[in-house]
N, C-alpha and C positions, 0 to 999 in steps of 0.2 A: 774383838774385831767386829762383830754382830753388832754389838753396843754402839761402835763408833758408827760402822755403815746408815745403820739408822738413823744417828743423830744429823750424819751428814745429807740422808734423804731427807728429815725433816725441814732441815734448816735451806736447802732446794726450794721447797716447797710452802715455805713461808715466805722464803725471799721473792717470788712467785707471785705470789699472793701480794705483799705488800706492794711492787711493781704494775701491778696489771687486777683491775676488777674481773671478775670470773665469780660466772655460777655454775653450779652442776646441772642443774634441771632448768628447760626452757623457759625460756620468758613468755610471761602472758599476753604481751601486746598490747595493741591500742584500735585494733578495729575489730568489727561484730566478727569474722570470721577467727580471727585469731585467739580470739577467748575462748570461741568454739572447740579449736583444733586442741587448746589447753587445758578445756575440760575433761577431750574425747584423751588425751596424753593420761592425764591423770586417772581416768576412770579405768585406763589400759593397765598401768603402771599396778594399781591396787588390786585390780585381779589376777595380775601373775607376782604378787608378792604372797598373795591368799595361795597360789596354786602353791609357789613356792614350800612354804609353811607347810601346807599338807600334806603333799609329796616326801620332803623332807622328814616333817614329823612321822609319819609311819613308816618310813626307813628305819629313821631312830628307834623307833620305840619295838620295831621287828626283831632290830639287831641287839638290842638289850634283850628282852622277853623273851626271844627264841634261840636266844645263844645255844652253841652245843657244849659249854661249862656247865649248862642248866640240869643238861641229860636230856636237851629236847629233842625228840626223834622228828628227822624230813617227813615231810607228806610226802604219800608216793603217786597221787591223781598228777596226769597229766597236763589237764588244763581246768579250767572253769566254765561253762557258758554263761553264768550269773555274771560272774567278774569280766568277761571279757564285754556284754551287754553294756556293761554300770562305766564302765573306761572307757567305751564308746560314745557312749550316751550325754554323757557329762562334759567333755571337750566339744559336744555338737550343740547342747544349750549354751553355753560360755560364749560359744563363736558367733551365734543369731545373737545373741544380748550385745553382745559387741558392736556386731556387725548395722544391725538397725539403726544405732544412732549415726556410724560412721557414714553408711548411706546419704541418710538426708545432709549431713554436711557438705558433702563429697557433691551432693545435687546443687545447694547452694553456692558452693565457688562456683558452677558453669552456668551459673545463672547472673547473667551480665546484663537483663535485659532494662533498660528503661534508666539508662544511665544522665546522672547530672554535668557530667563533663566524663569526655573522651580526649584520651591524651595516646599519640604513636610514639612509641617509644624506639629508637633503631639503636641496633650495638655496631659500633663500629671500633676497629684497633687503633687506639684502646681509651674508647670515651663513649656518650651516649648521648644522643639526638631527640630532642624531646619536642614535638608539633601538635599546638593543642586546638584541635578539631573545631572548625567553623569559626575560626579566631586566626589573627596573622602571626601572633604570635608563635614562634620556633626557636630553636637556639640549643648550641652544645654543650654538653656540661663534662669538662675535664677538671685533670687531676689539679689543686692548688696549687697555684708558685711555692708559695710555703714549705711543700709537702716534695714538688717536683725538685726546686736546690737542694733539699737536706737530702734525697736521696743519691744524689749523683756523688760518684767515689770521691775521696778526698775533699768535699766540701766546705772540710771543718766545721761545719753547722751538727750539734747534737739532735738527733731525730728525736730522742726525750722532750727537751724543749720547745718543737714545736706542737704547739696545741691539735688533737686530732688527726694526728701524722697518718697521710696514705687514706684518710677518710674525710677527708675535705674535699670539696673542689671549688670550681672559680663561680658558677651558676646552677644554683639547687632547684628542683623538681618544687613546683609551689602550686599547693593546693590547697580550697577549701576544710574547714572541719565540719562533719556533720553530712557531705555530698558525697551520691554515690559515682564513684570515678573509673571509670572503664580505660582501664590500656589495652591498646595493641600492638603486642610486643612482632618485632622482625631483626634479621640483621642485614649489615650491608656485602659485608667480608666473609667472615668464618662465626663459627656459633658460639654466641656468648647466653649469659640466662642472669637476670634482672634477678636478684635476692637482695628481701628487706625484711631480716627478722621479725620486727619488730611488728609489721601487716604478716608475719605467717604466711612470705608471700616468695614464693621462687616459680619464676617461669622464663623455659627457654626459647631464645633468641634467635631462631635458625633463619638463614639467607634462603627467601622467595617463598615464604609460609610465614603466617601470620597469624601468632596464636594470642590468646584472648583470655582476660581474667580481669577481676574487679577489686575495690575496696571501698569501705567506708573510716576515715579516721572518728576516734569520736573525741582526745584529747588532743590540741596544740603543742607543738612542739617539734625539735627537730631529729629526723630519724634517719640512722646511718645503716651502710649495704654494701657489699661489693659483689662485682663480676663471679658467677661461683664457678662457671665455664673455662676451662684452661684454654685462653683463645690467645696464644702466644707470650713471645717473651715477656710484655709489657703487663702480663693479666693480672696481677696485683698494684698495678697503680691505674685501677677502673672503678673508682669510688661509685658508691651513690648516696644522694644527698636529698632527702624532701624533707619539706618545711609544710609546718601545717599551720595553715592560719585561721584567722575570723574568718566568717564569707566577705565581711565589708572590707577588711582587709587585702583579700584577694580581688576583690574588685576592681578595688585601687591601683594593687599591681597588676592586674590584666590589661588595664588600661593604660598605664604608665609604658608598660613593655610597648602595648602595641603601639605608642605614640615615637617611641625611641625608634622602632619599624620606620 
């Protein structure tokens, strides 16, 4: 019965697997901060696998060596002051080593200042508003036809099928690669929060506050997000969609949009 269960989890979990790409560990991203944050993941990760280990290991090796099959007799002191020093001590250096790098990163995300393009970003139920600063350029960006008929009941359309389902939309967020690009996120309705793995980037949306964060792309390509705020029934069909292009490219289209204006 064990035998079977397992096999049957296994085979879950490949069918899983073959249906759907999935990582266990975060991805590294595509802009200066998000390497960063993937560094500071990793560096974190390795030193509580280290704590792990040694913790662990002299559990183990206490409860072997000082077994009472051995004939080992308890100590009968009450406490340490050596030992309680050294287990103080040691989670207090661990914490500074940690903490120092997390700092300066944690400084650089709220450092917005001297941006190459400034884009407002507003959440609205359930799509997002995008106005790029000192340009006429504006425009909504909702969920794709594509994506909106297959979900509607009875469609007979396979959501399989269609390409990027629920992470498409009709007009993607376009911006430079290589520029630093300052959003100012708000909402208009209820509170949504702008998440884009892939920039290491979630910041929320709140109605009549207008909060502030930065990126830099450094590779082209197109990078997908959704809504991570539960801001009504619609809040899984609140993609988000940016493209990253050449600068010369984006020029083109900056110009192109503002001429269809």
């Amino acid at each position: 019965m064990i035998r079977n269960l397992f096999l049957g989890l296994l085979g879950l979990v490949l069918a899983s697997t073959a249906e759907a790409e999935w990582a266990i560990n975060m991805p590294k991203g595509v802009t200066d901060l998000s390497l960063e944050t993937y560094d500071l993941h990793m560096m974190v990760f390795w030193w509580c696998v280290a704590i792990g280990i040694g913790v662990f290991g002299v559990m183990i090796y206490s409860l072997i060596k000082h077994r009472k099959s051995r004939g080992v007799k308890p100590a009968t002191f009450s406490h340490s002051t050596t030992a309680e020093v050294i287990w103080t001590a040691i989670p207090v250096v661990i914490l500074v080593l940690m903490a120092v790098p997390t700092a300066k990163t944690m400084v650089r995300m709220e450092d917005s200042r001297n941006p190459d393009l400034t884009i407002v970003v507003t959440g609205y139920q359930w799509k997002w508003h995008y106005k790029y600063q000192d340009t006429d350029v504006a425009f909504y960006s909702s969920l794709a036809r594509s994506s909106l008929e297959a979900r509607r009941k009875e469609s007979g359309i396979d959501p399989f099928s269609v390409p990027n389902y629920l992470l498409e939309v009709d007009k993607p967020l376009v911006i430079p690669r290589g520029a630093k690009v300052r959003l100012l996120v708000t909402a208009n309705d209820v509170i949504h929060s702008w998440y884009l793995p892939a920039f290491s980037m979630k910041k929320d949306a709140i109605p009549g506050i207008i909060n502030e964060t930065w990126f830099r792309a450094n590779e082209t390509g197109t990078y997908r997000g959704q809504c991570a705020e539960l801001c009504g029934k619609d809040h899984g069909y609140m993609p988000i969609v940016v493209e990253v292009v050449e600068p010369k490219a984006f020029d083109a289209w900056l110009s192109s949009s503002a001429t269809e204006l």
